[in-house]
Each structure stands twice: as structure tokens, then as C-alpha cells.
N, C-alpha and C positions, 0 to 999 in steps of 0.2 A: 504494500500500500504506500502510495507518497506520502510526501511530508503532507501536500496541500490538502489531500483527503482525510489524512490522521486529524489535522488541525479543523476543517470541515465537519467532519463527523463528528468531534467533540461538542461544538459548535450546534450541532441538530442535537446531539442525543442530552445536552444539557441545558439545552435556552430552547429548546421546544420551538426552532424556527427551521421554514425551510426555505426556498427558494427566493436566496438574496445572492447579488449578483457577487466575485469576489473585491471588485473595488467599491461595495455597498459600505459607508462607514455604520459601525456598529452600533456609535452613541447616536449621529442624527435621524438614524432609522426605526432607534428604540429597540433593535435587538439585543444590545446587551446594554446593561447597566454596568452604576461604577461596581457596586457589587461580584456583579459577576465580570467587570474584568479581571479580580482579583483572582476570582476560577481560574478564567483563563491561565492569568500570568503562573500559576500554582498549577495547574495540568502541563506549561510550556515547559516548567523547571524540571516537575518530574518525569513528563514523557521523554523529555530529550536532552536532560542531564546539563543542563544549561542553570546559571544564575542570572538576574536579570536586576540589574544596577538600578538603585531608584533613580538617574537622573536616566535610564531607557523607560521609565513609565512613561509616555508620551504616543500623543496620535499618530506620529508620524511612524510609530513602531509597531502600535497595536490597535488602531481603527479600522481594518478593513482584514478580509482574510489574505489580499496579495501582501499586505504590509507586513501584518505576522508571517507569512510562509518565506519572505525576504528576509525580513530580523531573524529568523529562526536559521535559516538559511547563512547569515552571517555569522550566526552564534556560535556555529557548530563549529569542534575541531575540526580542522583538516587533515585529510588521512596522509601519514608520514608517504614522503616520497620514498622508497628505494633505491641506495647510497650503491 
């Protein structure tokens, strides 16, 4: 499964929404609240082993699902090259 359907599905099976487009932002659409950004940000940590700095709580990182599947996407290590 990708990242963008993990982050997706979380997305439906926990805010009970479905078809919002992925640059739908989350808070002007009323799909998620501040509440449950904090789901979010606490599902991003644990599913994909990532910590998320309070000065990354921000729209630009987590209002939309391309934003997070990006942030998430930068967050992650990179797999060692072979020396």
C-alpha cells in the first residue's frame, strides 16, 4: 500500500469522510479539526516512525493529504546508498 493510501485510509476510517479531493485543505473543508489533527500528527509518528517538531505543526505541512504525503515523504530516512 503507498504512503498516500496509508495516510488516506487513516483519514476515512477515522474522521468518517470520504471523497475529498487530495489538495482539499482539511480545516477549511471541516474535515478534520484541531482535535483530530493531533490524530493525525500521532498516527504520522507512529505509523512511520517519524517525530514531528512543533514548529512543523503548520498548514503548509499538514492541511491537505498531498501536503502530508510530501512532509511525510521528506521525513523519512533515506535508504543508505551502497558504499
Amino acid at each position: 500500500m503507498s504512503l498516500r493510501e496509508r495516510i488516506r485510509n487513516f483519514i476515512v476510517d477515522t474522521f468518517f469522510v470520504d471523497g475529498f479531493g487530495d489538495d482539499d485543505s482539511f480545516l477549511r473543508k471541516g474535515l478534520i479539526d484541531s482535535t483530530g489533527m493531533m490524530e493525525l500528527v500521532a498516527f504520522i509518528e507512529t505509523e512511520f516512525g517519524i517525530k514531528l517538531e512543533d514548529k512543523e505543526l503548520v498548514p503548509e505541512n499538514l492541511d491537505s493529504l498531498s501536503r502530508v504525503v510530501a512532509f511525510v515523504g521528506r521525513k523519512q530516512p533515506s535508504p543508505q546508498k551502497a558504499v
